[in-house]
FITORNU-330633 format. One record per atom (N, C-alpha, C, CB): residue number from 1; atom name; x, y negated, z. Coordinates in steps of 0.02 Angstrom, whole numbers, plus 32768, in hexadecimal, padded with zeros to 4 digits. Glycine has a CB too. Example, Ala and Ser with C-alpha at 12.3 -4.5 7.8 and 13.67 -1.06 7.14 Angstrom:
@resi:1	name:N	c1:8294	c2:811C	c3:8186
@resi:1	name:CA	c1:8267	c2:80E1	c3:8186
@resi:1	name:C	c1:8294	c2:80A5	c3:8186
@resi:1	name:CB	c1:8235	c2:80E0	c3:81C4
@resi:2	name:N	c1:8282	c2:8070	c3:8162
@resi:2	name:CA	c1:82AC	c2:8035	c3:8165
@resi:2	name:C	c1:8285	c2:7FFE	c3:818A
@resi:2	name:CB	c1:82C0	c2:801E	c3:811E
This chain:
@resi:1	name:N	c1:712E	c2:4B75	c3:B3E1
@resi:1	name:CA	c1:7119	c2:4B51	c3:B41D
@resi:1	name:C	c1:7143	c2:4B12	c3:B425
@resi:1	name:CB	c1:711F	c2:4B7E	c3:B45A
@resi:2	name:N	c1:7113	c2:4ACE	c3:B43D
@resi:2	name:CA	c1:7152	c2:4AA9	c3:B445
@resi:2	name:C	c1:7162	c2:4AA3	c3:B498
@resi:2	name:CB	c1:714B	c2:4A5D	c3:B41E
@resi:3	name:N	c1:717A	c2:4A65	c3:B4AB
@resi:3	name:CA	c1:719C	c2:4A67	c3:B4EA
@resi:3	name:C	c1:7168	c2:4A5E	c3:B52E
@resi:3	name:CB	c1:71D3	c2:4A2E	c3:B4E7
@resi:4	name:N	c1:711D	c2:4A35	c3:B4FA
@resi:4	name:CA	c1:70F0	c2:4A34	c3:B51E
@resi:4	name:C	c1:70C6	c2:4A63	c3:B54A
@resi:4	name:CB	c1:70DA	c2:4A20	c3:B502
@resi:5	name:N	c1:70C8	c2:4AB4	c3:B50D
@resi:5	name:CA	c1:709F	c2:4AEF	c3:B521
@resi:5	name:C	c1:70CC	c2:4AFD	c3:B541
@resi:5	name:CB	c1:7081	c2:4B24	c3:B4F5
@resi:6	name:N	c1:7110	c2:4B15	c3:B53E
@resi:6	name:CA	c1:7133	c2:4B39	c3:B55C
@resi:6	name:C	c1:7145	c2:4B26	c3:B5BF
@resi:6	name:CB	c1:716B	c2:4B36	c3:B52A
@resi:7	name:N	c1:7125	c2:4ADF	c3:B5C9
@resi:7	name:CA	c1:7134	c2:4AD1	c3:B607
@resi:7	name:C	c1:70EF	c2:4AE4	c3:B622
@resi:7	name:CB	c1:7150	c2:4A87	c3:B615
@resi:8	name:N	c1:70A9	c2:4AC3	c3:B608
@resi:8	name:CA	c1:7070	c2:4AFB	c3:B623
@resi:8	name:C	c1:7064	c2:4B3F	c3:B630
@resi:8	name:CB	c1:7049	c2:4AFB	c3:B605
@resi:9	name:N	c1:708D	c2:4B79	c3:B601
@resi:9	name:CA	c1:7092	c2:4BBF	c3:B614
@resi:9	name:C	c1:70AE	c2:4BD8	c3:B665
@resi:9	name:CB	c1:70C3	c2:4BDB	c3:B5DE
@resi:10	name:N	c1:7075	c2:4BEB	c3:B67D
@resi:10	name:CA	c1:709F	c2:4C00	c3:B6CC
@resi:10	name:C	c1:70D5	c2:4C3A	c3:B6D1
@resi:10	name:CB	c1:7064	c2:4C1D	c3:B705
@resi:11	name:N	c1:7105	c2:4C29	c3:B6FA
@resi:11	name:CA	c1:7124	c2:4C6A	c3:B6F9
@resi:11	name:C	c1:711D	c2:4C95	c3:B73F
@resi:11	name:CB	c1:7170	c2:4C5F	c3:B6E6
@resi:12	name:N	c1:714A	c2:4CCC	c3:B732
@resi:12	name:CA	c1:713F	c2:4D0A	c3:B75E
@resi:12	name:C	c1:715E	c2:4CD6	c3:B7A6
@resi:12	name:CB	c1:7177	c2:4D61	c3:B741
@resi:13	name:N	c1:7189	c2:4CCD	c3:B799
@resi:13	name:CA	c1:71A3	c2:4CA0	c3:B7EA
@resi:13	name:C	c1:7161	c2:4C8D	c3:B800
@resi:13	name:CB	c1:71DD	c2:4C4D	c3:B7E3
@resi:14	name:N	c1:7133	c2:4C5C	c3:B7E2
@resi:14	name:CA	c1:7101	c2:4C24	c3:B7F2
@resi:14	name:C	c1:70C6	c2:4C45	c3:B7FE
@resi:14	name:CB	c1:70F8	c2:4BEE	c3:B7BB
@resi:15	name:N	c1:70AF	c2:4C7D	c3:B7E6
@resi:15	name:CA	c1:708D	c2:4CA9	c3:B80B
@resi:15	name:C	c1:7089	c2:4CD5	c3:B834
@resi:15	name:CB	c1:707E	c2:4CB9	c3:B7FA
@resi:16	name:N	c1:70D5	c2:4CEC	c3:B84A
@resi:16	name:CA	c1:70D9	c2:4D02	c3:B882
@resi:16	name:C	c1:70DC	c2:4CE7	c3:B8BC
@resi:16	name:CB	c1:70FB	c2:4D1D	c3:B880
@resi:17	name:N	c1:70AC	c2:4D0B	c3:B8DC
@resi:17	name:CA	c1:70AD	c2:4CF0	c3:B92D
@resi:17	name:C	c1:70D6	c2:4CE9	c3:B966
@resi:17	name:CB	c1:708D	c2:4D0C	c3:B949
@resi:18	name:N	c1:7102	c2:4CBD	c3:B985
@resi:18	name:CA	c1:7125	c2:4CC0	c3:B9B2
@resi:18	name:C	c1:7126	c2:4CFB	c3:B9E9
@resi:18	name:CB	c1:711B	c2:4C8C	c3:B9C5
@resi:19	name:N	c1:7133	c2:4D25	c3:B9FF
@resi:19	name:CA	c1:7142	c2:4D61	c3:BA1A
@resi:19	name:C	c1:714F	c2:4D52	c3:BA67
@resi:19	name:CB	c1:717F	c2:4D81	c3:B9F3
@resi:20	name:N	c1:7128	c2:4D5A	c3:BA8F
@resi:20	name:CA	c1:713A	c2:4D5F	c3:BAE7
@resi:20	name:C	c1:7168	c2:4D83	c3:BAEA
@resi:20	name:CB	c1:7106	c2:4D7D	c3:BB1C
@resi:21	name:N	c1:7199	c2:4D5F	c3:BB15
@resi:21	name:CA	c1:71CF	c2:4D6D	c3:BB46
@resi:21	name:C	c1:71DA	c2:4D5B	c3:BB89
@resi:21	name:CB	c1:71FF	c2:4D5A	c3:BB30
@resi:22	name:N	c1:71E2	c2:4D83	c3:BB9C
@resi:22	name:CA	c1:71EC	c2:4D96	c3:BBEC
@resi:22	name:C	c1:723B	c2:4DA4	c3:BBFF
@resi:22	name:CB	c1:71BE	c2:4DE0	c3:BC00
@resi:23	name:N	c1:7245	c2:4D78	c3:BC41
@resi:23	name:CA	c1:727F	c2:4D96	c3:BC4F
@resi:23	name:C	c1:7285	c2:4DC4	c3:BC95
@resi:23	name:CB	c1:72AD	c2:4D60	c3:BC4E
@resi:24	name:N	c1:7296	c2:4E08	c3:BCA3
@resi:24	name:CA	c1:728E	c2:4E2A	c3:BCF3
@resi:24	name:C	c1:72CB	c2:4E61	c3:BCF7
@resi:24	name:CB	c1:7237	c2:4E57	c3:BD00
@resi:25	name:N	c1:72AF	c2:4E7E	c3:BD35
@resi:25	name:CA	c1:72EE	c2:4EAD	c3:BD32
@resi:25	name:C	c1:72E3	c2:4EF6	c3:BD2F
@resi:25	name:CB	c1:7318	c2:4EA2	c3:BD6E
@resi:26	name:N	c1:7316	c2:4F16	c3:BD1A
@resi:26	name:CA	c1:7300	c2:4F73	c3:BD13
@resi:26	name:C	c1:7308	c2:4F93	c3:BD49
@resi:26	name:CB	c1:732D	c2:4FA3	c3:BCE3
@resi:27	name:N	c1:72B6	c2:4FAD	c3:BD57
@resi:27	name:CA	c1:72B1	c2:4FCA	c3:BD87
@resi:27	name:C	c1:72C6	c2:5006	c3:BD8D
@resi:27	name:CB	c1:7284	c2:4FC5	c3:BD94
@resi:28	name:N	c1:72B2	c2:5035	c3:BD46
@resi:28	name:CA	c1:72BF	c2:507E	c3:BD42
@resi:28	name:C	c1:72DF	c2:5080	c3:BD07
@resi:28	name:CB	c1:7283	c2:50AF	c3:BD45
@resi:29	name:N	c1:730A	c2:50BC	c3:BCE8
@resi:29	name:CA	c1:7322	c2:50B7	c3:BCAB
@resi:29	name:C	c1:7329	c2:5110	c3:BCAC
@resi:29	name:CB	c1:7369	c2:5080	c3:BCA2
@resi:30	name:N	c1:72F8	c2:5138	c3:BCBD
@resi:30	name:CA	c1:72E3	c2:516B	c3:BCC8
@resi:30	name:C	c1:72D4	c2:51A5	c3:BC8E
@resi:30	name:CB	c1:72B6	c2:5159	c3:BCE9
@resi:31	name:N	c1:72A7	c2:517D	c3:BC55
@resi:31	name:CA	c1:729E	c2:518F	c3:BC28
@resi:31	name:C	c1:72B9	c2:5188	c3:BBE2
@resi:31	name:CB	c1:7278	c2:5187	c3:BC30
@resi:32	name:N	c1:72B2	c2:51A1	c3:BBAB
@resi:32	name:CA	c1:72DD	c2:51A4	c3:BB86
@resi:32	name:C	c1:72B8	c2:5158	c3:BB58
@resi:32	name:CB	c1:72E9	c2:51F5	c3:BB65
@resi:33	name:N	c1:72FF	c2:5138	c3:BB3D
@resi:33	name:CA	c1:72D3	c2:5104	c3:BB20
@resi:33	name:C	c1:72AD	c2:50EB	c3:BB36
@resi:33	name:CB	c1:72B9	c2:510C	c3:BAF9
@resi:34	name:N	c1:72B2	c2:50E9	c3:BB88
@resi:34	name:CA	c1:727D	c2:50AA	c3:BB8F
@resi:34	name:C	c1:7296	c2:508D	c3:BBD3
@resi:34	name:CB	c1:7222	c2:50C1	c3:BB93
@resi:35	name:N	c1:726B	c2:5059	c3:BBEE
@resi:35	name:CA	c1:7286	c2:502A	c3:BC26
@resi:35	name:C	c1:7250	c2:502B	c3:BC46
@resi:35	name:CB	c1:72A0	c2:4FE2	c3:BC16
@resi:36	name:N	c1:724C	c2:5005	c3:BC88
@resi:36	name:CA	c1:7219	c2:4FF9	c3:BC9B
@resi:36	name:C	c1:722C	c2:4FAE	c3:BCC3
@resi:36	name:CB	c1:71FD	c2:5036	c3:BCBF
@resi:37	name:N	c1:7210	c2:4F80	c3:BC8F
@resi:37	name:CA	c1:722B	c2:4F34	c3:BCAB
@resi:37	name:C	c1:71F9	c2:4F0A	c3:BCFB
@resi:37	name:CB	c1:721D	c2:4EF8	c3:BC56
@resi:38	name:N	c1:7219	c2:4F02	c3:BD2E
@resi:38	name:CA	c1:71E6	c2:4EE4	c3:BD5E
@resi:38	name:C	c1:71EF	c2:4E91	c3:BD4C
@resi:38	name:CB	c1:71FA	c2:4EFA	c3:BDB7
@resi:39	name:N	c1:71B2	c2:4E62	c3:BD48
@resi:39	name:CA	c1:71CD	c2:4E24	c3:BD38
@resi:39	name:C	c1:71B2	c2:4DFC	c3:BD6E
@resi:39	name:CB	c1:71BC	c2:4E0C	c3:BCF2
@resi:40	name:N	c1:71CD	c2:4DDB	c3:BD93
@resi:40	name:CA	c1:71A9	c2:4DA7	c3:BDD5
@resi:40	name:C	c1:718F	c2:4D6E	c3:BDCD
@resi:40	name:CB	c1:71D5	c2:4D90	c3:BE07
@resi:41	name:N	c1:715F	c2:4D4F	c3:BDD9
@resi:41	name:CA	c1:7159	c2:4D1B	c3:BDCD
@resi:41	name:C	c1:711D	c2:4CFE	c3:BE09
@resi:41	name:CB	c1:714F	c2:4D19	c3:BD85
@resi:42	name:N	c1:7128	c2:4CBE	c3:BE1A
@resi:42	name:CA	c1:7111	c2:4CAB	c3:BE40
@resi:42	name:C	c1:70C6	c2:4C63	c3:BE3B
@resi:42	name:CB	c1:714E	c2:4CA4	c3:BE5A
@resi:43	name:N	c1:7096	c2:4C7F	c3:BE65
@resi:43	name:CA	c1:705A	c2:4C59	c3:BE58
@resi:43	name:C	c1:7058	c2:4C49	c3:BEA6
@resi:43	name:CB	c1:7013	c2:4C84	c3:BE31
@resi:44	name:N	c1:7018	c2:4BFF	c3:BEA9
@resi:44	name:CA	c1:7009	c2:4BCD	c3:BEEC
@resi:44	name:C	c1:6FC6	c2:4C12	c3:BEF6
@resi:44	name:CB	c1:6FE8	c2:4B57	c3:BED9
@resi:45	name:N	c1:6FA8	c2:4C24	c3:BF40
@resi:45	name:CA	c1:6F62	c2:4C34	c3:BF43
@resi:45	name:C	c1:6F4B	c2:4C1A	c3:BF31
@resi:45	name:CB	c1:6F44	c2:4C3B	c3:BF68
@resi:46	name:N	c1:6F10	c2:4C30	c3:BF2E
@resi:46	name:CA	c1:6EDE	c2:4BFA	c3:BF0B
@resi:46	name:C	c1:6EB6	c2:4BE3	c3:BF4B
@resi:46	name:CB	c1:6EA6	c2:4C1D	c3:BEC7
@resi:47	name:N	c1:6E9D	c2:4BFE	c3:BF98
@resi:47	name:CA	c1:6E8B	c2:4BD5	c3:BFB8
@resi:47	name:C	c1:6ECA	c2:4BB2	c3:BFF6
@resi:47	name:CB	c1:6E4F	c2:4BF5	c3:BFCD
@resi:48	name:N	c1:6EF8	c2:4BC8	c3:BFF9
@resi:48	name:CA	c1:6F27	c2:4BCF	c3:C031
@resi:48	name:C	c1:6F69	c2:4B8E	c3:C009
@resi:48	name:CB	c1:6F46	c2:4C36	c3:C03E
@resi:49	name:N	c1:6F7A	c2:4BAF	c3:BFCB
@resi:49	name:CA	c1:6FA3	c2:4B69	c3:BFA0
@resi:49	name:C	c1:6FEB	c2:4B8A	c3:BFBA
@resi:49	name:CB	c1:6F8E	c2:4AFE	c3:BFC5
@resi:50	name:N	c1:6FDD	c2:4BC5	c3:BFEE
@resi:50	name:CA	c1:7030	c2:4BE0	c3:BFEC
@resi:50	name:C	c1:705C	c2:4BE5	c3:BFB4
@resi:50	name:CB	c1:7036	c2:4C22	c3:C001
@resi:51	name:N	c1:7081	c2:4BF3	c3:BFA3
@resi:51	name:CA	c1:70B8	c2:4C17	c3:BF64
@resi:51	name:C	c1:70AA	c2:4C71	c3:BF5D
@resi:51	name:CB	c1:711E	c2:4C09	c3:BF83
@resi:52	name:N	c1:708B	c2:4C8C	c3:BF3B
@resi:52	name:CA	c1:7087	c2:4CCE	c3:BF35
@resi:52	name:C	c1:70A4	c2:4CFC	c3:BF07
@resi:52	name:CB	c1:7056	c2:4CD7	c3:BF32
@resi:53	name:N	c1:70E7	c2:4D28	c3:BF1B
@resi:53	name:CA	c1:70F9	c2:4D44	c3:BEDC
@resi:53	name:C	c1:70E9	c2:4D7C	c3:BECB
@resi:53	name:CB	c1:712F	c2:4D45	c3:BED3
@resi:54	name:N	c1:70DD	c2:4D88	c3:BE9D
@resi:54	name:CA	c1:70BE	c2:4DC1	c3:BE70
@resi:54	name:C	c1:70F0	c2:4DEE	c3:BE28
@resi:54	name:CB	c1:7079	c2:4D95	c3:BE4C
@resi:55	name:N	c1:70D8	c2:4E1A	c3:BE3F
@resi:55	name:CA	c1:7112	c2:4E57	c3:BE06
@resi:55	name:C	c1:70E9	c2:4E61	c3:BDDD
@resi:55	name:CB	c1:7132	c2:4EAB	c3:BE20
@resi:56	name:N	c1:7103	c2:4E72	c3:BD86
@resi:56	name:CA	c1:70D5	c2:4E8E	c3:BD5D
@resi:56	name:C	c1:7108	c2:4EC4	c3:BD3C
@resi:56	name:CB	c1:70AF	c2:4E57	c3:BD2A
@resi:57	name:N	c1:70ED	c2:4F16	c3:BD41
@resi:57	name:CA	c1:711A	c2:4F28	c3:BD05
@resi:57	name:C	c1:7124	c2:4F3F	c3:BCC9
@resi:57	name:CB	c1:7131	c2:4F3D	c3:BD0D
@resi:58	name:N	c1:7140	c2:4F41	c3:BC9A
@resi:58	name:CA	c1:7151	c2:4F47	c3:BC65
@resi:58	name:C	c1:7168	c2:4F7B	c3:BC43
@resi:58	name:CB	c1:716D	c2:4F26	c3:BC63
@resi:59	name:N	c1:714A	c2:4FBC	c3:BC24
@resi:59	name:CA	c1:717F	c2:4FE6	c3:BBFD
@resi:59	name:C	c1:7190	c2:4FC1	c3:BBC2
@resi:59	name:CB	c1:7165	c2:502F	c3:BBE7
@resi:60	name:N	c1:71C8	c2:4FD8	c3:BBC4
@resi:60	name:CA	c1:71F4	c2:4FAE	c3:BB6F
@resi:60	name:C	c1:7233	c2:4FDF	c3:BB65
@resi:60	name:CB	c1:7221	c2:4F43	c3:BB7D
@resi:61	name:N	c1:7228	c2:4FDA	c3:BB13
@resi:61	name:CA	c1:7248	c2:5009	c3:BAF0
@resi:61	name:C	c1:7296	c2:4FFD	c3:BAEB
@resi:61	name:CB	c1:7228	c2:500B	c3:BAB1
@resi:62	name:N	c1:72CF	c2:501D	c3:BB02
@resi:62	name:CA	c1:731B	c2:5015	c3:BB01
@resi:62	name:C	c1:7331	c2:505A	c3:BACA
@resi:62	name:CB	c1:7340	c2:501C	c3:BB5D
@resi:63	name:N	c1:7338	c2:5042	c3:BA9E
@resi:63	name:CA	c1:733F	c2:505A	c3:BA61
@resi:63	name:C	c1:738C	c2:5094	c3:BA7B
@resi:63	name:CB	c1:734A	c2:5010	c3:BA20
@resi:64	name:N	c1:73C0	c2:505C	c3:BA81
@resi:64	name:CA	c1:73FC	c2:5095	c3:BA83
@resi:64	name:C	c1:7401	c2:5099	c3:BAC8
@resi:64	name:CB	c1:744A	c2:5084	c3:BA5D
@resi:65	name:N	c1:73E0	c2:509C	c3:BAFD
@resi:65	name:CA	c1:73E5	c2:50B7	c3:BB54
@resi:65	name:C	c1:741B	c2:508B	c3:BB61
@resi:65	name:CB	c1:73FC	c2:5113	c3:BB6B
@resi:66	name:N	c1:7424	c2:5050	c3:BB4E
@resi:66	name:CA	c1:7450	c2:501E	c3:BB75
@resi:66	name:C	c1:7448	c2:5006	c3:BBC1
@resi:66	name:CB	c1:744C	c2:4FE5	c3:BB50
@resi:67	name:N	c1:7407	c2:5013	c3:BBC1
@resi:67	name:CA	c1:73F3	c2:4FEF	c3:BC16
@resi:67	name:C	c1:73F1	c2:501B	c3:BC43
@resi:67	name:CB	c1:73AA	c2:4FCB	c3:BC23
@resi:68	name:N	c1:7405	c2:4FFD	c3:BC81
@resi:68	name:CA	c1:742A	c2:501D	c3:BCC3
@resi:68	name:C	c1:73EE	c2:4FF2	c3:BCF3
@resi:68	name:CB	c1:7492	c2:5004	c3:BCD2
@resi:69	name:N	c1:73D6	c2:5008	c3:BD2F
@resi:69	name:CA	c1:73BD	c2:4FF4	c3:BD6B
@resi:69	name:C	c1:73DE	c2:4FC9	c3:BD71
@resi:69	name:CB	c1:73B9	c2:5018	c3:BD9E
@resi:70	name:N	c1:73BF	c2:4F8A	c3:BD76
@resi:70	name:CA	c1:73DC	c2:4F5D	c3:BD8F
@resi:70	name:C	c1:73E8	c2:4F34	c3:BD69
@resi:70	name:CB	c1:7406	c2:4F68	c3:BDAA
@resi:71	name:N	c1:73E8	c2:4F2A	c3:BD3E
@resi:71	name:CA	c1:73ED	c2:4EF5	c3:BCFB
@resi:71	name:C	c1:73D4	c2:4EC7	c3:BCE5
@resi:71	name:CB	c1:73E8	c2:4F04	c3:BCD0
@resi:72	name:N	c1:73C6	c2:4E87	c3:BCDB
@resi:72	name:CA	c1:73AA	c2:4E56	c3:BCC7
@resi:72	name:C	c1:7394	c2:4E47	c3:BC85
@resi:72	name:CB	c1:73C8	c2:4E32	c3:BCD8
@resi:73	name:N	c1:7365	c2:4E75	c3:BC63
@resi:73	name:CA	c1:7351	c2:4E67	c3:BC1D
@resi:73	name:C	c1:7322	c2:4E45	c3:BC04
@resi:73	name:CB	c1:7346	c2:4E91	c3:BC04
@resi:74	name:N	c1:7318	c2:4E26	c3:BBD1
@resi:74	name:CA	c1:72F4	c2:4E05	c3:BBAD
@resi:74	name:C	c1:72AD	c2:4E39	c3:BB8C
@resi:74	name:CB	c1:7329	c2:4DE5	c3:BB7A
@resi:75	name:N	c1:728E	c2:4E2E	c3:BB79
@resi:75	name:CA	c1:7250	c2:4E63	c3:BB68
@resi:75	name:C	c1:7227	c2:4E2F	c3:BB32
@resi:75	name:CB	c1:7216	c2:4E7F	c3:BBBA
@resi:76	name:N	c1:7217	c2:4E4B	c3:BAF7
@resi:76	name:CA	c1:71FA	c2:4E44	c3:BABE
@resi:76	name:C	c1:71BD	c2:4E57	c3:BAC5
@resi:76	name:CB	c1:7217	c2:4E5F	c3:BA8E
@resi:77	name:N	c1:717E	c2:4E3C	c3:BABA
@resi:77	name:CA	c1:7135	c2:4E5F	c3:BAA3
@resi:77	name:C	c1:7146	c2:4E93	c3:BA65
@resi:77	name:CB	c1:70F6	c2:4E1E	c3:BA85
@resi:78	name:N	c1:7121	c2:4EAD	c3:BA55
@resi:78	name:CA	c1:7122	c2:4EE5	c3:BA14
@resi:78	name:C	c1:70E0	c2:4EFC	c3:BA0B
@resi:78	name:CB	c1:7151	c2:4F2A	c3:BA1F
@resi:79	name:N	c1:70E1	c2:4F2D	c3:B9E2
@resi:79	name:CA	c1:70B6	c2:4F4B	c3:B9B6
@resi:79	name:C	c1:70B9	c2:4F7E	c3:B9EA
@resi:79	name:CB	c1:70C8	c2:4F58	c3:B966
@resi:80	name:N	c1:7073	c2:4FAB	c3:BA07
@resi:80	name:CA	c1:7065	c2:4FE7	c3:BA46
@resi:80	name:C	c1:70A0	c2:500E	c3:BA10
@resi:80	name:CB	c1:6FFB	c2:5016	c3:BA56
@resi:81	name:N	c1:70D8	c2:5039	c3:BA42
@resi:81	name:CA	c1:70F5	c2:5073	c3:BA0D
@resi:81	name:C	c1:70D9	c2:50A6	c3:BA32
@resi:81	name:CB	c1:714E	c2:507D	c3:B9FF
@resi:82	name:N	c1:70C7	c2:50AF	c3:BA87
@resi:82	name:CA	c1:709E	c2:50DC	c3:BAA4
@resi:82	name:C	c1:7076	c2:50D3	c3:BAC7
@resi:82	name:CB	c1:70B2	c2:50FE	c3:BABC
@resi:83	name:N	c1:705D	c2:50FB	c3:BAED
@resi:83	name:CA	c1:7026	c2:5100	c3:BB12
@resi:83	name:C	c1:7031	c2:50A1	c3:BB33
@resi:83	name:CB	c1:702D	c2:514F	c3:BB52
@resi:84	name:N	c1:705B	c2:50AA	c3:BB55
@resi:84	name:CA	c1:707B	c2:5082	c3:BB97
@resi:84	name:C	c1:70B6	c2:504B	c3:BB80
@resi:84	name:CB	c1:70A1	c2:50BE	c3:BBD0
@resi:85	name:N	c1:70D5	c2:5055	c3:BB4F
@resi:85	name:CA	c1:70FB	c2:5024	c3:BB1B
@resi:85	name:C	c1:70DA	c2:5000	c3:BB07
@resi:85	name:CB	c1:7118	c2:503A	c3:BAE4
@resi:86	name:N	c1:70E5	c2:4FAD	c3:BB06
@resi:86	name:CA	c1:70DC	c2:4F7D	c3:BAE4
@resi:86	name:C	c1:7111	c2:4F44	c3:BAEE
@resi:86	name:CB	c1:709F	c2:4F6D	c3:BAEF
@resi:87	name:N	c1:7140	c2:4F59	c3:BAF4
@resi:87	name:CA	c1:7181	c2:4F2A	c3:BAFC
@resi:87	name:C	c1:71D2	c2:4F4F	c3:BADF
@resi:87	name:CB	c1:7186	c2:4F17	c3:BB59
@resi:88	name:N	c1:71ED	c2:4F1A	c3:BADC
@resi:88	name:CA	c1:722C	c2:4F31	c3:BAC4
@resi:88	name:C	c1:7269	c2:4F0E	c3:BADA
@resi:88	name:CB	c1:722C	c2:4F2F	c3:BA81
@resi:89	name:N	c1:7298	c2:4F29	c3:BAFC
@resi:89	name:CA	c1:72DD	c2:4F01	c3:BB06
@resi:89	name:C	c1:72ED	c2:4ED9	c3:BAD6
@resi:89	name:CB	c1:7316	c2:4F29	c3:BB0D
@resi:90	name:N	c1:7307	c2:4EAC	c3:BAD2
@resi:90	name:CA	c1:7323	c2:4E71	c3:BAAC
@resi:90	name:C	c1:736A	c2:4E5D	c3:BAC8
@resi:90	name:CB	c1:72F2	c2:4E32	c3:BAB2
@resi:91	name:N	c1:7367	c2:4E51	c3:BAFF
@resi:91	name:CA	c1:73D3	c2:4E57	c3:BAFE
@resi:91	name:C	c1:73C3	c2:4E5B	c3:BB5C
@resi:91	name:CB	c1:7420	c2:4DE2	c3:BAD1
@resi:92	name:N	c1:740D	c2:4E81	c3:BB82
@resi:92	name:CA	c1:7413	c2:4E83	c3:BBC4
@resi:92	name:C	c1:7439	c2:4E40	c3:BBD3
@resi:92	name:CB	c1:7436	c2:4EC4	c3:BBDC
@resi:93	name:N	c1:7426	c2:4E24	c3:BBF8
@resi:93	name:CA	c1:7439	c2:4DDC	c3:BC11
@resi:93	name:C	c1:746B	c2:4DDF	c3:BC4E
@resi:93	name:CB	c1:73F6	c2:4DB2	c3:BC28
@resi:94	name:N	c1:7457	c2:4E04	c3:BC69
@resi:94	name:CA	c1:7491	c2:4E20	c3:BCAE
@resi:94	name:C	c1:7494	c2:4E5D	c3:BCB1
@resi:94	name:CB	c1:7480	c2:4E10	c3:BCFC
@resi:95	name:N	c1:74B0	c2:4E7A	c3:BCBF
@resi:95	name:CA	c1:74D4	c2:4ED0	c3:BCD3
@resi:95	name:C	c1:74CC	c2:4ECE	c3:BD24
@resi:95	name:CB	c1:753F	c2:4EDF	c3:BCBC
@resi:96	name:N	c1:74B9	c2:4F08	c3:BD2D
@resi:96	name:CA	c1:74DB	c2:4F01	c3:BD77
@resi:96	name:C	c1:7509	c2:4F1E	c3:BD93
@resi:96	name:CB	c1:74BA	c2:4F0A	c3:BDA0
@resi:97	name:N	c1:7510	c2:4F1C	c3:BDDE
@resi:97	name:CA	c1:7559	c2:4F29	c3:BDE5
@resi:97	name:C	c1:755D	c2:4F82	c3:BE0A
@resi:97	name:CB	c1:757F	c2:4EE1	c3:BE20
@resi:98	name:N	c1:7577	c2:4FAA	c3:BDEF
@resi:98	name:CA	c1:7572	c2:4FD0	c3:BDF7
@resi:98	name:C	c1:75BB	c2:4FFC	c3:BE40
@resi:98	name:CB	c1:7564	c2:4FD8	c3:BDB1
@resi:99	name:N	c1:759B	c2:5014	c3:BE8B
@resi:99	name:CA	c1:75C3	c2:5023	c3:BEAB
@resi:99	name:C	c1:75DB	c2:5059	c3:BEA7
@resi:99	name:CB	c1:75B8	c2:5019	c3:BED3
């Protein structure tokens, strides 16, 4: 091959799809290996033009039970691993403070 083919060949990076991320906080950490991320985000009405905020939530997978209520994590899209799984921790951004 010369240098020509070898820059046309796509690679695995260039076909993979950029991956949604979300950032929210842990609501429950109840179950084993898993989270349950709430994420806020805020929309105008659509006839009123107020500010409206809205929760969405998230199970996502915490591999070694690092997350605590209250925590500020990052969340990965994924591959379904269950029923209700389609996300995955990616790193805790804040801890919280525990009394």
């Amino acid at each position: 091959m010369t240098d020509t083919q070898t820059a046309t060949v796509p690679t695995a990076e260039r076909l993979q799809k950029s991956r949604t991320q979300k950032v929210g906080r842990v609501v429950s950490n109840k179950m084993d290996k898993t989270v349950v991320v709430a994420v806020d985000y805020v929309r105008r009405h659509p006839l009123y033009h107020k500010r409206v905020r809205q929760t969405s939530k998230f199970y996502a997978h915490d591999e070694q039970n690092l997350c605590r209520e209250g925590d500020i994590v990052r969340i990965e899209e994924t591959r379904p691993i269950s029923k209700n799984k389609r996300w995955v921790v990616r790193e805790v951004t804040q801890r919280s403070v525990q009394l």
